[in-house]
DODO-161602 format. One record per residue (C-alpha): residue number from 1; residue in three letters; x, y, z. Coordinates in steps of 0.2 Angstrom, whole numbers. Layout:
BEGIN
SITE   pos   code       u       v       w
SITE   NUM    ALA       X       Y       Z
...
end
This chain:
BEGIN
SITE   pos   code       u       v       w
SITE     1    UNK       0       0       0
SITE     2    UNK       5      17      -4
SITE     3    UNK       9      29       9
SITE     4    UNK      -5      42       4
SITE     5    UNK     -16      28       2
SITE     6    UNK     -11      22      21
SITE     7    UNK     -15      40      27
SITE     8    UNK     -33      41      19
SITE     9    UNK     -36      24      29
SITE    10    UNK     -30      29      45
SITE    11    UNK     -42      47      44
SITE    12    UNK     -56      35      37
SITE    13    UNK     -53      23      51
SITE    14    UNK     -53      41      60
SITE    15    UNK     -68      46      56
SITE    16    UNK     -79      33      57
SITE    17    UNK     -74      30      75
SITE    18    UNK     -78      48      79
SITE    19    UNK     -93      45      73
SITE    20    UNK     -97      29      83
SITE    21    UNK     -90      36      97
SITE    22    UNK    -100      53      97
SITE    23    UNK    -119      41      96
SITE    24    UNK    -118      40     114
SITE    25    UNK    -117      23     117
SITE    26    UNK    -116      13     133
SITE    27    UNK    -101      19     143
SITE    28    UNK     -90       7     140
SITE    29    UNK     -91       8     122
SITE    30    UNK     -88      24     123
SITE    31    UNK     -74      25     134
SITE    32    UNK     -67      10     121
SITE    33    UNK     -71      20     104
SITE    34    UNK     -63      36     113
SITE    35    UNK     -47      27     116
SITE    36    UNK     -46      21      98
SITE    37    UNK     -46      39      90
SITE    38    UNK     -34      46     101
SITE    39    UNK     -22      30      95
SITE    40    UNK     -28      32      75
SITE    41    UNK     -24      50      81
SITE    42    UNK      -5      46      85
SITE    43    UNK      -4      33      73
SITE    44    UNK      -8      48      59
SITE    45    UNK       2      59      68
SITE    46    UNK      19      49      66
SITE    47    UNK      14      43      49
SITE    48    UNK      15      61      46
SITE    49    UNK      31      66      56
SITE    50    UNK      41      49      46
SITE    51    UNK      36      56      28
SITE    52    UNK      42      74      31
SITE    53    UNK      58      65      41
SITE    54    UNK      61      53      26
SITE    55    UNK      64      71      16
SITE    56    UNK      51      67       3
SITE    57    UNK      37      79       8
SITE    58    UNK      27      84      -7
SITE    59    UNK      12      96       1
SITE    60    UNK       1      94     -14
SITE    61    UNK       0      75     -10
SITE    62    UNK       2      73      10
SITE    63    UNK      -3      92      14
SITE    64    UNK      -4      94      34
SITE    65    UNK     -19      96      45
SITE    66    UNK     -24     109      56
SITE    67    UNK     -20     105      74
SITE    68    UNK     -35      98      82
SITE    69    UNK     -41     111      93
SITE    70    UNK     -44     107     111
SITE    71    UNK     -64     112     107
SITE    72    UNK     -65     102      92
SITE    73    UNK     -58      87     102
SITE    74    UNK     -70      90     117
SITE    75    UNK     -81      89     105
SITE    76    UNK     -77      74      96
SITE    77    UNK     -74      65     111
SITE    78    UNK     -92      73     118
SITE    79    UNK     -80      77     136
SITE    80    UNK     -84      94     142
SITE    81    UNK     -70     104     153
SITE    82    UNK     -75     116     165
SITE    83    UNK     -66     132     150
SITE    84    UNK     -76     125     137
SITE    85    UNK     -93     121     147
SITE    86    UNK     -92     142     152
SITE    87    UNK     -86     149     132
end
């Protein structure tokens, strides 16, 4: 597998447990699902930092995210800190 094509499954894979995490299901699952994208999260996250170390960084094929921002993630993640509950 190509490495473009590696990083479009990890964001899918991203996605999609996002997704199930933010339905609200039983606890556990939740607190399962939660875990998973912060690893898919790290596992993108090196994925990235190998390519640009490998000196072969082309931005038009691997462009870099925006940093998740601590909102974005609360919300994702549907935790709630006590600065985001009061913006």
């Amino acid at each position: 597998m190509t490495e473009n094509s590696d990083r479009k499954e990890l964001e899918r894979r991203l996605e999609q447990a996002k997704r199930a995490a933010a339905l609200g299901n039983d606890p556990v699952t939740t607190e399962r699902l939660q875990k998973l994208v912060k690893e898919l999260e790290e596992q993108l996250r090196l994925s990235e930092e190998d390519h640009l170390a490998s000196g072969r960084h082309d931005p038009a094929m691997w462009p870099l995210p925006d940093p998740v921002s601590r909102r974005n993630r609360e919300k994702c993640s549907g935790f709630t800190s006590a600065a985001a509950a009061r913006s």
